[in-house]
N, C-alpha and C positions, 0 to 999 in steps of 0.2 A: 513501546508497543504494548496495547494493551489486551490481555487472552482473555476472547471472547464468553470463554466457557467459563472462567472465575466469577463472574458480575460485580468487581470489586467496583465497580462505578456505576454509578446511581442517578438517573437524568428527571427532572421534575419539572413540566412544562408548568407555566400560571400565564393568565390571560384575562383581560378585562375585554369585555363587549363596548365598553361607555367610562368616558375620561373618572367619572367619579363612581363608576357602577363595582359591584365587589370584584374579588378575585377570584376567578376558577380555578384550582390547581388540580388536577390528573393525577394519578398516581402514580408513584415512582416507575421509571423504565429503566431497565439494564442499556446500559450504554454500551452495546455490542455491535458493530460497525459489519456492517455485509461484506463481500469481498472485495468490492468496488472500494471501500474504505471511509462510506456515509452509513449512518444511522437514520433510516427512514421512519420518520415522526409526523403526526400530520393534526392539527389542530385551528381553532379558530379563534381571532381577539382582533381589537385595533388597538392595544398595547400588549406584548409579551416577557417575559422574562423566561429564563432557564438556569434554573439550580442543578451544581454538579455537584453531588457526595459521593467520597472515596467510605466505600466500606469497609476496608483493609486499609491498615496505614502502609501507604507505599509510595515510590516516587511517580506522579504522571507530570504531563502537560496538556492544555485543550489543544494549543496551535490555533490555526486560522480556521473562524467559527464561520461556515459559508451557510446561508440562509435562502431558501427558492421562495419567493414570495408573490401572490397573485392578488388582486385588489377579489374582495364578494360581491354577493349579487344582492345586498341589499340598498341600490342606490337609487 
């Protein structure tokens, strides 16, 4: 389990608009989970990645990375 008040974890969304377009990357977010037990993040790409850095050296895991995803409205 990870305590939310530490922010020993470190969530960096990157995002491409366009298969060869650059990358956007956001700035780091404290990966601290609501009480429900998600991280509400909200962004826009039709490619994405997510980098996790531990800023403390310590044991964690992600577990099952569940993703809500809706098509835009530029079609």
């Amino acid at each position: 389990m990870i305590n939310a008040d530490a922010n020993v974890l470190m969530m960096t969304p990157k995002a491409r608009l366009t298969p060869q377009g650059p990358i956007l990357a956001a700035d780091p977010i404290p990966f601290a989970p609501n009480p429900e037990g998600y991280t509400p993040v909200r962004f826009a790409g039709r490619q994405i990645a997510l980098r996790f850095d531990a800023v403390e050296d310590f044991g964690w895991s992600l577990g099952k990375l569940r993703l809500y995803v809706v098509g835009g409205s530029k079609r």
